[in-house]
N, C-alpha and C positions, 0 to 999 in steps of 0.2 A: 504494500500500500504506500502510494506517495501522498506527501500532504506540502502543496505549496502555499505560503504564504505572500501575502501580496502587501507591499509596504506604500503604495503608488499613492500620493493624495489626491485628494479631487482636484479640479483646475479652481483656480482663482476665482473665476466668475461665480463657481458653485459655491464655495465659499464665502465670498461675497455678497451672495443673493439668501445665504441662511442669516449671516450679520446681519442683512436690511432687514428681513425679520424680525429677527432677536430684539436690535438696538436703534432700530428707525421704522417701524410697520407703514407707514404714514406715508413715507415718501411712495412714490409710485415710478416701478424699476421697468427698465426695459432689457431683454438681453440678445446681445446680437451675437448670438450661435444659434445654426439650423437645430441643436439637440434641445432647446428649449423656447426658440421662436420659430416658423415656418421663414426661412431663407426670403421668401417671395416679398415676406412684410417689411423686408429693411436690406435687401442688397444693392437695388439702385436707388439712385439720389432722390427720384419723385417719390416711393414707396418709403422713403426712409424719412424725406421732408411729414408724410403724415403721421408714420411709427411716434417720432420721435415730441408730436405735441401736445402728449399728456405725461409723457414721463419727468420727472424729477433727478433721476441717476440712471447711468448705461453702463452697463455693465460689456466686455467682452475681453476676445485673447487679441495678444501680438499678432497671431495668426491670422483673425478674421481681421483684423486693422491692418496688415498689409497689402489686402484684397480690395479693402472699400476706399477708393477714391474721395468721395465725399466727403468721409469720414475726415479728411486732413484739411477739405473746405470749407468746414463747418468751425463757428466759434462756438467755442466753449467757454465756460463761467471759468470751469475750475476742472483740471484733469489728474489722475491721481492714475501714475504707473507702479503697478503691483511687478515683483519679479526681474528688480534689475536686470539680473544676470539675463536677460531674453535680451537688454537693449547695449548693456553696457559694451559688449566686445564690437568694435567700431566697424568689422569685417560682417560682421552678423546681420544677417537679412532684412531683421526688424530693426535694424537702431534706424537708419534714414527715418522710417517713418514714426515713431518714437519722437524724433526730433522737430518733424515736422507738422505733428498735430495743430491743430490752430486753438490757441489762446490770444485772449486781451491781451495779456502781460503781467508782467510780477503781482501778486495779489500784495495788498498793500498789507504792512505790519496790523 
């Protein structure tokens, strides 16, 4: 008999989305992965301009953020990257867009 154990955690997102629960109910979350949104409702720019005007927080991965175009057209209030180590090595696939998200600018003290 073999018995494997699996040490893997959820991705971020998942995580993330049990936090908004736990520690913020209220806010209303959006997530941009086809495993927990249908793909259709937020991969291009029109479908994603409607996804995106009740939600409060968005949730997704480096992955689907290097896919979506928009996504780096779009301002944002406030962006918070989980997972350094996805953007930090400069040869790494996701750091450009990591870098290139669209914010305002430095949130004030």
């Amino acid at each position: 008999m073999s018995v494997r154990s699996s040490s893997r955690r959820p991705p971020c997102w998942r995580i993330g989305k049990n936090e908004l629960a736990r520690f913020a109910p209220s806010l209303r979350a959006g997530f941009l992965h086809p495993s927990e949104t249908p793909a259709s409702e937020w991969r291009d720019a029109a479908a994603a301009a409607e996804f995106l005007v009740d939600k409060d927080v968005v949730l997704t991965t480096y992955g689907q953020a290097a896919r979506l175009d928009w996504l780096t057209a779009q301002e944002w209030r406030l962006i918070v990257l989980d997972e350094a180590h996805a953007i930090k090595n400069p040869g790494a696939r996701q750091n450009p867009r990591g870098q290139t998200v669209g914010a305002p600018g430095p949130a004030s003290p």
